[in-house]
N, C-alpha and C positions, 0 to 999 in steps of 0.2 A: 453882601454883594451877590447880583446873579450869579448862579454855576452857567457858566457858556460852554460849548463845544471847544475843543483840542485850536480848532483850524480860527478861534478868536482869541487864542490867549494871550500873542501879542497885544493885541488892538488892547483887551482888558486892562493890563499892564498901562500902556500909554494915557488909557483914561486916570489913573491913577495919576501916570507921572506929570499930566497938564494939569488938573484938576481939584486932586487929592491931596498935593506934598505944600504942607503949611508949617510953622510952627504951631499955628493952636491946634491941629487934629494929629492926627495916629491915622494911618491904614492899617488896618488889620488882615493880612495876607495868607491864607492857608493854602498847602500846596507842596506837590513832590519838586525841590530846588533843582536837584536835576533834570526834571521832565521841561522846568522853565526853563533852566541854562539851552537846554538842547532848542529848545522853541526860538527863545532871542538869537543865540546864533544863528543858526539856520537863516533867519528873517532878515538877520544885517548882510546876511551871506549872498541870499535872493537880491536883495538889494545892490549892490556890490556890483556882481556881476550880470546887471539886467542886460548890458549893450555887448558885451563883449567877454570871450573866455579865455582869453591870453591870457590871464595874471589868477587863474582859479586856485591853484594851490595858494598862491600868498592872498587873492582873498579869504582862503579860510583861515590859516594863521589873522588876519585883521578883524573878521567877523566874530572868533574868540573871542580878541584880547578887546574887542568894543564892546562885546556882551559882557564882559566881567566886569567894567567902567559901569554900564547902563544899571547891571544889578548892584552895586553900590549906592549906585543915588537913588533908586526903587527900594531897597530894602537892605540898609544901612548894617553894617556889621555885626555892631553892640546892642541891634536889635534885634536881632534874629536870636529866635526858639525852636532848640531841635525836641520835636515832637517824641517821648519813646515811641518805642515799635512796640508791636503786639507780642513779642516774646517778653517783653518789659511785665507788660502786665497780667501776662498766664505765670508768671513769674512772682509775682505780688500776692502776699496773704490777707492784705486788708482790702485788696478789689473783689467781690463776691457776685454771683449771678443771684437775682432778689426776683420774687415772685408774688405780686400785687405790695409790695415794699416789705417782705421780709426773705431776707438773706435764707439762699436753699444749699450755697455750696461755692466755696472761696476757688476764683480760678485754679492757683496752683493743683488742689484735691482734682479738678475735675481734667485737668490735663496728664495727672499722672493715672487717673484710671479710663481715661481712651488711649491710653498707651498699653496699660495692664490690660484690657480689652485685646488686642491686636497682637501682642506679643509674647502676652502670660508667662512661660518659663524661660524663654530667650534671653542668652545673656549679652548677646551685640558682637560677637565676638566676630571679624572676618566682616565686618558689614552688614550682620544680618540683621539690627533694628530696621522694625517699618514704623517708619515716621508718620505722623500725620502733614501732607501737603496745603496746610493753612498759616499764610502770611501774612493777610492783613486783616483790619475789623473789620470789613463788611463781608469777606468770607467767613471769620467766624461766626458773627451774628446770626449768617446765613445757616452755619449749623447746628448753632443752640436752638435757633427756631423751628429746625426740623426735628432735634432730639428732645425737645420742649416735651414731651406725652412723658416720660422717662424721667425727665429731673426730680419732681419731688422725690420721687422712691428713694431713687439713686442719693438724693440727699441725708434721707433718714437711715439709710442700710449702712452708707458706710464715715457717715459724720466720725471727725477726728480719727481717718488712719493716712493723716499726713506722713508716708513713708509707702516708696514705690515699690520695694520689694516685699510689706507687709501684704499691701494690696497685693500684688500679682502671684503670693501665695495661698493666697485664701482664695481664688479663683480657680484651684483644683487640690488644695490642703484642708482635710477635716481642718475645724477651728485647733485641736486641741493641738495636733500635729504643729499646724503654723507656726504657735506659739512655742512650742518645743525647739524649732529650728531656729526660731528669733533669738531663744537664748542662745543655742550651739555656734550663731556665727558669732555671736560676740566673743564665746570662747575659744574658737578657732581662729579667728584673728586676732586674738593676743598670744598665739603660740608663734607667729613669724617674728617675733621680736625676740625670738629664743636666738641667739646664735648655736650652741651647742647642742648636733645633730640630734644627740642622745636624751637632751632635755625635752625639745620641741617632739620628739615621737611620745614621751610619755606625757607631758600634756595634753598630745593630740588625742590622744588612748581617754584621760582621762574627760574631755570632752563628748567625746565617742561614748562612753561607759556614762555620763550623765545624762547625755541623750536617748542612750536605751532606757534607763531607769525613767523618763519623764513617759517616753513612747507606749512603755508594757502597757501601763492601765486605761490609755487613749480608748473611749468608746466604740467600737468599731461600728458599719454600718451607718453612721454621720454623713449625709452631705456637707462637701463646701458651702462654708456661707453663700460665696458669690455666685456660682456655678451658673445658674439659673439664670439668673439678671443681667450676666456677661454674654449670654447665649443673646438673651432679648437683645442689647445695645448692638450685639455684631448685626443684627438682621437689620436693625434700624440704620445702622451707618452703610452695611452695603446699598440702602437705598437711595442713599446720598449721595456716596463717592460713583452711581454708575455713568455720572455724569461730568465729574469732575474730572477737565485736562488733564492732571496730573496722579487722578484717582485711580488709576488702572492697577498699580501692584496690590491697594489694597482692596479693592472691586474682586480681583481674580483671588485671593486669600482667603475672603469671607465667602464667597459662593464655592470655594473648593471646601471650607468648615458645612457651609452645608449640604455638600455632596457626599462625605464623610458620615454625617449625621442620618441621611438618607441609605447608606450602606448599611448602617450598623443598624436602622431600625426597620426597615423594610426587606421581608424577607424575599421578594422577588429580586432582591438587586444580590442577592447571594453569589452568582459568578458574574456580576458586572465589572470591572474594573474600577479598582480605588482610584486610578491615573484616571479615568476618563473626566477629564474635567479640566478647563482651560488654560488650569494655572501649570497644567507638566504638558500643553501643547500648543507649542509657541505656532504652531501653523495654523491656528486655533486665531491671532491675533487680529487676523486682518481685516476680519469683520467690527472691530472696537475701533471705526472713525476717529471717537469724541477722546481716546485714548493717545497721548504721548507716545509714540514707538520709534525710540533714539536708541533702542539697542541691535548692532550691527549682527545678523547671524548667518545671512546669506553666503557672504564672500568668504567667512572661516569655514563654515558647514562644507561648501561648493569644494575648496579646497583639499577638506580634512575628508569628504567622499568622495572624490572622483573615479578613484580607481574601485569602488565597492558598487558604486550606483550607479544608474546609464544617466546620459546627459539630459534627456528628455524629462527627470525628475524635476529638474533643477529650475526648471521654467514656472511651476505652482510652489516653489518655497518664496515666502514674503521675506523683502530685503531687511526687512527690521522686525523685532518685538517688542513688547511694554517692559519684558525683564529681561535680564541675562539669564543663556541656557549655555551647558554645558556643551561641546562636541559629542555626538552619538558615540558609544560603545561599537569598537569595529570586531573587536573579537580577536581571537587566535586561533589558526588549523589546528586540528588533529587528526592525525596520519596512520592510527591502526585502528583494531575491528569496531564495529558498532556496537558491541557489547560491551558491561562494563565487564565481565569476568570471562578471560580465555578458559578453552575448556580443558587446558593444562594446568588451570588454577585451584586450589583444594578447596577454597570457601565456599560453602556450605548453605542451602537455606535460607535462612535472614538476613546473612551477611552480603547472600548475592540480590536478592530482592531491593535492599536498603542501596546497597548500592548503585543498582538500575535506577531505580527511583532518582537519585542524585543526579544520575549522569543524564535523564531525562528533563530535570529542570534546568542543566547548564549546558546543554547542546542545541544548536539547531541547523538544518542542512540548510545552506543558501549558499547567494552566490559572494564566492569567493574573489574572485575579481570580476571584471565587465565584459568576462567570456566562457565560463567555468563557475562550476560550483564544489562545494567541502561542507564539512561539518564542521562547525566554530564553536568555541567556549565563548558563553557570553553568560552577562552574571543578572540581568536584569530581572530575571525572574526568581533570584535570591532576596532581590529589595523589595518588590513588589510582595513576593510570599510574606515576609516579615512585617510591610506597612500593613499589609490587610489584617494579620493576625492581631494588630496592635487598636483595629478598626472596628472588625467584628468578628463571628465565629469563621472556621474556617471549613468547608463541605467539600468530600468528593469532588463533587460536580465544579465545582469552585478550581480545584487545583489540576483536573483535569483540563477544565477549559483553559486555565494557566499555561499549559504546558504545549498544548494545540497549538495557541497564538505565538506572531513573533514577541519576543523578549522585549520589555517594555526599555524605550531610547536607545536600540541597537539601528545599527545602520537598517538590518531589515523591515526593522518597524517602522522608520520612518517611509522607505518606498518599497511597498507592495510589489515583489517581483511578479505578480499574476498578468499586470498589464504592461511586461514588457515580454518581447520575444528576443532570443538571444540566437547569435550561433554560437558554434565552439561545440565542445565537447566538455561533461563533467569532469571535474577531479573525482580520484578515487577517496569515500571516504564511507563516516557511519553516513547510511542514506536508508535506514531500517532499521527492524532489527526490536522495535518498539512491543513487538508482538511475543516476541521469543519468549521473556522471562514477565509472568505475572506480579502485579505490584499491587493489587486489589486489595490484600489484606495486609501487605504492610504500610500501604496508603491509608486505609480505614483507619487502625491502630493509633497512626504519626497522627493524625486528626482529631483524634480524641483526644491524645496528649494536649494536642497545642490548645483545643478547645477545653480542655481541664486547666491548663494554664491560663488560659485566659479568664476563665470562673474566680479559681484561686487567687488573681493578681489584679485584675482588671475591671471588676465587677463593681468594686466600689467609687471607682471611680464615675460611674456613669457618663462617662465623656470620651469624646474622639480625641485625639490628637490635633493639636493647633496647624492647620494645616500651612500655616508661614513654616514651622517648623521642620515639617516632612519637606518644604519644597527645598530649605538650605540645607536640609539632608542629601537631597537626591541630586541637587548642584556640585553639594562637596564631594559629593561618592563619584561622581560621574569624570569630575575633572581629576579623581584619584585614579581611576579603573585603568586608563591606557597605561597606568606605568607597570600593573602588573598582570595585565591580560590584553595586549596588541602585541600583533607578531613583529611591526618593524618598531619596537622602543630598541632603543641599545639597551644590554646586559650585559657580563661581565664575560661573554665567551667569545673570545679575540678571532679573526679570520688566519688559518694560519700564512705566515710569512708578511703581514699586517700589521704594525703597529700605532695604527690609529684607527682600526675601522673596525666594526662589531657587528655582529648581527644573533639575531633571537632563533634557535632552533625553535623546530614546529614542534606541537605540543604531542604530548601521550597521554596516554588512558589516564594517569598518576596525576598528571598535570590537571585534570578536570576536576578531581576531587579535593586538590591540592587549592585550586583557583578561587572551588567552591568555601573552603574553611577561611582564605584571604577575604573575599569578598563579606562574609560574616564579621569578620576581626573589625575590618574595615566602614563599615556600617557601623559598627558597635561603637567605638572610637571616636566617632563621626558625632553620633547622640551626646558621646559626653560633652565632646569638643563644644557645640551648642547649650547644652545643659548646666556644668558646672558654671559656679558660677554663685552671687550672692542669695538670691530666690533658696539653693538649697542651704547660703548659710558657708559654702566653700571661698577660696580666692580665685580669680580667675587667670590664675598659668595655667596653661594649652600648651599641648605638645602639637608640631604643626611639623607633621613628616610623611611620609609614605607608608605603607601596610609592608611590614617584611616578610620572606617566605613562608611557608605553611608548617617548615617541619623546625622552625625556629622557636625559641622559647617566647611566647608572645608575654607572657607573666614578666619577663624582664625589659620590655621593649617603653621606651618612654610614652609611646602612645597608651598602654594601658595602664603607664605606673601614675600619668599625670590627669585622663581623661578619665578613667575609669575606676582604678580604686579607691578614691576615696569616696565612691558609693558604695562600696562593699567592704562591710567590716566585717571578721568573723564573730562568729560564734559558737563560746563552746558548748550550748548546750546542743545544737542542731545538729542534725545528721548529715551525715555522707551526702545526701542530695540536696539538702539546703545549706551549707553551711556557713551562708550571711546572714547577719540578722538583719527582718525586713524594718525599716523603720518607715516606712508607710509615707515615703514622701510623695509616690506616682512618679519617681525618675525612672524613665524607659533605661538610663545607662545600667540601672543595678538590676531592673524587670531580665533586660537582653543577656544577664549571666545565667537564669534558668530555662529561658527559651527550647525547647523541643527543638526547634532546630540547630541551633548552636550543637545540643547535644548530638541530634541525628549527624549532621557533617562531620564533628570529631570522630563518632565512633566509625566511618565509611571512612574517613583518612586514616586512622588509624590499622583497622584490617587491610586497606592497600598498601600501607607502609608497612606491612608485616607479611601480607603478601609477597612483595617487591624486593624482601630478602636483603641483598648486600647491595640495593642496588644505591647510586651517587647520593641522591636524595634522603637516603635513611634515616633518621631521626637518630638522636644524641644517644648513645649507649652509655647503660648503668656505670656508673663507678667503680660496683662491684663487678671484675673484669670475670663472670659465670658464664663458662661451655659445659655445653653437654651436648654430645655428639658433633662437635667441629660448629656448633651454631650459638653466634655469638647472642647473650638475650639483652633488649633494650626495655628502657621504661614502659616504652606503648606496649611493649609485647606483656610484660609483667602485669602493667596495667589492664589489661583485655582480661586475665585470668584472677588477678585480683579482686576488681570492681565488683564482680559478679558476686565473689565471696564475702566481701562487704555487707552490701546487699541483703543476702540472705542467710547470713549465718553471727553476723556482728553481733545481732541482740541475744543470743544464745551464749555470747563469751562469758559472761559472769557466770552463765548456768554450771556450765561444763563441769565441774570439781564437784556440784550434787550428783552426776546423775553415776548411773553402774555402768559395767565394764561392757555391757551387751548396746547398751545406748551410744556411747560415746562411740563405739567400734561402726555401727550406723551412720552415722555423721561422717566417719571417717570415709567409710565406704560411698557414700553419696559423692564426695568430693573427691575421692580417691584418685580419678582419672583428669582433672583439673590439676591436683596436687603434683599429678607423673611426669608432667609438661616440665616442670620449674625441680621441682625435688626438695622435698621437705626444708630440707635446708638453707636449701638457695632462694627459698620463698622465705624464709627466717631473716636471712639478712637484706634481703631486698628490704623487705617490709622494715627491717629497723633504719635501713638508708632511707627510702622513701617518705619515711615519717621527720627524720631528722631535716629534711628538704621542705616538708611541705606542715610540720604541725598539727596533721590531720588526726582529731582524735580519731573517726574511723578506722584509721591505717592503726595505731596506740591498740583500738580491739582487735584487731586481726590479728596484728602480733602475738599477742595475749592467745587469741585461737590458735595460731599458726604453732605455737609452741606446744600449748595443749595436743594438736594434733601428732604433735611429733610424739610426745611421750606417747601417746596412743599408740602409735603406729609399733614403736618400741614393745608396748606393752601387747600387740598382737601377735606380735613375731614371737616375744618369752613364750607367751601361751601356746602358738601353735608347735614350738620345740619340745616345750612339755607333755 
């Protein structure tokens, strides 16, 4: 039969019903039933009411129940064939896409690796699969014929890995690796069936320990099979979806993968911004006509800044985007000097350097409300630091110009206060100060770290991160941040004479460095929450809570017990500074436990917490209740003086019993003034506490030293009496 226009399909139909309905023939009918029910009604309905509209609602009730009469005699019950749908047969292993008549690749295969394509290590969790937007067959025909260059290969490359988490490991897992993981999750999900706590840990152990043993002798320096081939199909398909109605999240996904790719390989784009790219600026959208933009952001945005942005912004923010965005980062005041270290404070050197540096990436002076301005804790320049480092090297010049600009999705960044004029009068706050304390060389230093880290870690991977991935990073982080850095969240400090009303004191110096190790935690937790998952072989329970305070035991906190350790196993052969074994899967959860930054933040909270003396916030003190001189000592403090000796004197323990009375007294003297702080002693039992807490063989040699020192010190004193 002819295909006719929408506005004939009545009429079609009727030639049918005059013409067509015999006992000796069949019509043969094809067609959406519903698009005909709607059609028939409608037409009995026009009819109906051609003279008059008094009776219009109950003609539509009559124009129904005649179109359901009419399509019975049209197309008889017990004859009707429901056609599958297209998930029917992407679903089907004997439907195959064929190439001059020989089979290149069974639907099912080719639908789980445009998904592998698009999502690589995501595990869906929170909503974060991106689907492909094709319903029916002549959209997909439409884009097998555009990926038509690509099929053979893609046929022969990865023929028979019917299994989506095989595929989507081998798109950034050495082969040998993959295969390693394939076995550990079958192993690890037969340990949930353990009831008994103590069974299921040592299965998990022994899983753990067979996964190392397959991992040691893995090839190193191996490309992923896929790597290469998945890069070609994202190029191909973003040229696809730039057209497709409902192609926009993944249009903006794959051109922010190669804006990513353009960072990490072009060395002009070295302080360019890894955000700058459409997919983290939904004000970015309004130019993408041919794009669905059903997500509301205006009237939350409008809302959630009015008191931070003048009204005049709010006229060029577009009332919708193609994706959901977080509410901007508004920040929190801080209310004493611009400095991180008062000059009644005793740190020293590096200690004060590291911390300027800190307090220069989590500050910025703006306007505090829409007549005034302050200096605000905002953490965007935390996430940012850490996505580029995971992107490409990281330069001076790079985190300089980081530090210039507003903080990536803070209120600032979104409206340029340059082109507004305000009256009022400032808040007092830091509004300087940038000058005072040199950070040149402990900037350089922190840069080579992270850029050794990234050699050491990231090198074999030869790949950016899936930019879907950073974007449900930077979604999650962002709808985290107000609760632990906006000045008006409720907190637990009551108004007094109030029993139902709260409000957040303004923050302090403590506060910024404190916000700064939150904001780490919080990102970190973040990757897992996305990442664990079957791809590495784990189950996916997700801890789904808020970031707790800075000076809290993060090691015990669900977010790290459920997101993040089971990418870190120890190991006992590794030292003090690595002490996971890496098993080479490329999860940024287990990379972000050696991170230079991570490190840098602990060690600046740590010397302000030891700073800040007795003050509310103090961190948990030892167990072993040791004064000396009316000052009470805490882990961090132990730890400041410990780490160091670790470090440098650990590999020397076993020596010690060789050497003579003249060497060892060297040693002693070297550390002599370290030692003073704590007292021979008290660093004896520390160490055997802190070892029994943490299992560290490093802490096991110090001990071992710590004790040798003492009998030295003993044996300095005989001598000098003699």
């Amino acid at each position: 039969m002819e295909r006719l226009p929408l506005q004939h399909a009545f009429g079609t139909i009727e030639i049918v019903r005059k013409y067509l309905i015999s006992p000796c023939t069949i019509a043969i009918i094809s067609g959406d039933l519903e698009l005909y029910d709607d059609v028939i009604w409608r037409d009995f309905h026009g009819r109906l009411c051609d003279r008059s509209y008094a009776e219009s609602d109950l003609a539509v009730l009559r124009a129904k129940k005649l179109s359901g009469e009419y399509q019975r005699k049209i197309l008889p019950l017990p004859r009707r064939i429901e056609v599958p749908r297209l998930v029917a047969y992407l679903n089907d292993e004997t439907v195959t896409l064929s190439d001059g008549g020989k089979s290149v690749i069974s639907f099912p295969l080719f639908q789980l690796w445009l998904e592998a394509v698009l999502n690589e290590r995501i595990n869906g969790a929170e909503n974060s699969f991106l689907f492909l937007p094709i319903d029916t067959v002549r959209e997909f025909a439409q884009l097998v014929s555009h990926l038509y260059p690509l099929l053979s290969t893609l046929g022969k490359t990865i023929d028979g890995e019917l299994d989506r988490f095989r595929l989507r490991r081998r798109i950034f897992m050495r082969e040998e690796i993959a295969n390693a993981i394939e076995a550990f999750a079958k192993n690890y999900a037969s340990t949930r069936g353990q009831s008994a706590k103590s069974a299921r840990e040592k299965d998990r152990k022994a899983a753990y320990d067979t996964l190392q043993a397959r991992v040691k002798p893995a090839t190193p320096g191996v490309a992923p099979p896929f790597a290469k081939l998945a890069i070609e199909w994202q190029d191909l398909l973003l040229t696809y979806f730039q057209h497709h109605e409902r192609g926009g999240p993944i249009f903006l996904a794959l051109k922010a993968n190669q804006h990513f790719r353009k960072c990490m390989n072009n060395p002009a784009e070295r302080t360019a911004s890894v955000f700058d790219t459409d997919l983290f600026s939904p004000r970015a959208h309004e130019k993408y006509y041919q794009f669905s933009q059903s997500e509301e952001i205006k009237d939350e945005w409008q809302n959630h800044l009015s008191e931070r942005i003048p009204n005049g912004f709010f006229k060029n923010l577009p009332k919708s985007s193609i994706l959901p965005y977080p509410r901007p980062e508004l920040g929190r005041r801080i209310t004493d000097s611009g400095k991180a270290i008062a000059e009644s404070e005793t740190l020293k050197g590096d200690d004060v350097e590291d911390a300027e540096l800190v307090r220069r990436l989590m500050t910025h002076y703006n306007f505090y409300t829409s007549s005034s301005r302050t200096t605000l804790t905002l953490t965007g320049r935390i996430l940012e630091l850490l996505v580029t480092s995971l992107i490409r090297d990281v330069s001076v010049d790079g985190v300089l110009d980081l530090i210039d600009r507003p903080p990536f999705h803070s209120a600032t960044a979104i409206a340029s206060t340059k082109t507004f004029d305000f009256d009022g009068e400032d808040e007092p706050g830091i509004d300087g100060g940038d000058e005072d304390v040199a950070v040149g060389d402990t900037l350089s230093d922190w840069i080579e770290k992270i850029n050794a880290w990234r050699k050491a870690n990231l090198a074999e991977l030869e790949s950016v991160p899936n930019a879907w991935l950073i974007y449900n990073v930077v979604n999650k982080y962002f709808n985290q941040v107000n609760f632990f850095n906006q000045a008006d969240e409720p907190t637990p400090h009551f108004v007094a004479g109030s029993t139902n009303k709260r409000v957040n004191p303004e923050g302090t110096r403590l506060d910024v460095f404190g916000t700064a190790l939150q904001a780490y935690r919080a990102i970190w937790a973040i990757f897992g929450s996305f990442e664990k998952g079957q791809v590495f072989g784990f189950d996916e329970v997700i801890a789904y809570r808020n970031i707790g305070k800075a000076d809290a035991r993060f090691e015990q906190n669900q977010l790290y017990l459920q997101n993040i350790k089971p990418f870190l196993q120890r190991d006992a052969a590794a030292t003090g500074e690595k002490p996971y074994f890496n098993f080479q899967t490329g999860a940024y959860t287990y990379l972000l436990a050696s991170h230079p930054l991570k490190t840098k933040l602990e060690q600046v909270y740590r010397n302000m917490m030891i700073e800040a003396g007795d003050a509310p916030a103090k961190a948990r003190t030892s167990s072993v209740e040791t004064k000396r001189g009316g000052e009470q000592l805490t882990y961090e403090k132990a730890n400041s003086i410990l780490n160091p000796l670790i470090r440098q004197y650990s590999l020397k323990a076993n020596q010690i019993e060789q050497m003579d009375l003249p060497a060892c007294l060297k040693i002693f003297d070297e550390i002599k003034h370290e030692l003073e702080a704590l007292g021979a002693e008290d660093a004896i039992q520390i160490a055997r506490d802190m070892e029994k807490k943490s299992g560290g063989s490093a802490l096991s040699k110090l001990h071992r030293l710590l004790t040798q020192i003492k009998i030295l010190q003993d044996l300095g004193a005989g001598e000098a009496s003699a």
